[in-house]
C-alpha positions in Angstrom: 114.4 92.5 97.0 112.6 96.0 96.4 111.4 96.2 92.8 111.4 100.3 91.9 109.8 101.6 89.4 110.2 105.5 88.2 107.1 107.1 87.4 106.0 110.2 86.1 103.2 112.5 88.2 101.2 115.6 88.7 101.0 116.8 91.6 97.5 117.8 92.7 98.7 121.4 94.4 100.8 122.8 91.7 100.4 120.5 88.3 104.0 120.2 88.2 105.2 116.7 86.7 107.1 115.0 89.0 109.2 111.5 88.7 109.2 109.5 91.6 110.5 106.1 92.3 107.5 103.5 93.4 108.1 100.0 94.8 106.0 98.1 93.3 105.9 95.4 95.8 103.7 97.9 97.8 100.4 97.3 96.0 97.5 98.0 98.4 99.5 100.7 100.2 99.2 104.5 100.9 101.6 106.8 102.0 102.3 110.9 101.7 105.9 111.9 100.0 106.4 116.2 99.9 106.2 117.5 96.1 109.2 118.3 94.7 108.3 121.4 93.6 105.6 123.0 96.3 106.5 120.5 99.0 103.5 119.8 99.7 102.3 116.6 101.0 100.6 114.0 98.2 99.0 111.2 98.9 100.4 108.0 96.7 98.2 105.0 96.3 99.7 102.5 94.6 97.2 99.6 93.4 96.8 97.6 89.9 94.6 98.2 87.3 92.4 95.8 85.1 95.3 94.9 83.5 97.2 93.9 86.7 99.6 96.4 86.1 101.1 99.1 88.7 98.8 101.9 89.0 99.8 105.1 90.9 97.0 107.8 91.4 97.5 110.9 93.6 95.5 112.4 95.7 96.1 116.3 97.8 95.8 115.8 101.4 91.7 116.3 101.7 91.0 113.9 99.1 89.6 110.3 101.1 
């Protein structure tokens, strides 16, 4: 079963916030979803922090 999670983001090209829905299951994972706004292509890494919680960071498409 998918676990979603809606979170809130800035997009690296405009600075719009954005909510997008995250499955947290997907921890280690990469992948590139079009802002909603500028529709351009962001780079989600989803990973966990010291906490062990969900962390999202974003990344614009020249980032490594």
């Amino acid at each position: 079963m998918d676990q979603l999670s809606e979170i809130a983001v800035y997009c690296p090209y405009c600075a719009e916030r954005i909510e997008v829905l995250v499955d947290v299951e997907e921890i280690g994972q990469e992948y590139i979803e079009d802002c909603q706004v500028c529709c351009r292509p962001i780079t989600f890494r989803i990973a966990t922090d010291e906490r062990g919680d969900v962390a999202v960071t974003v990344h614009d498409e020249n980032e490594t």
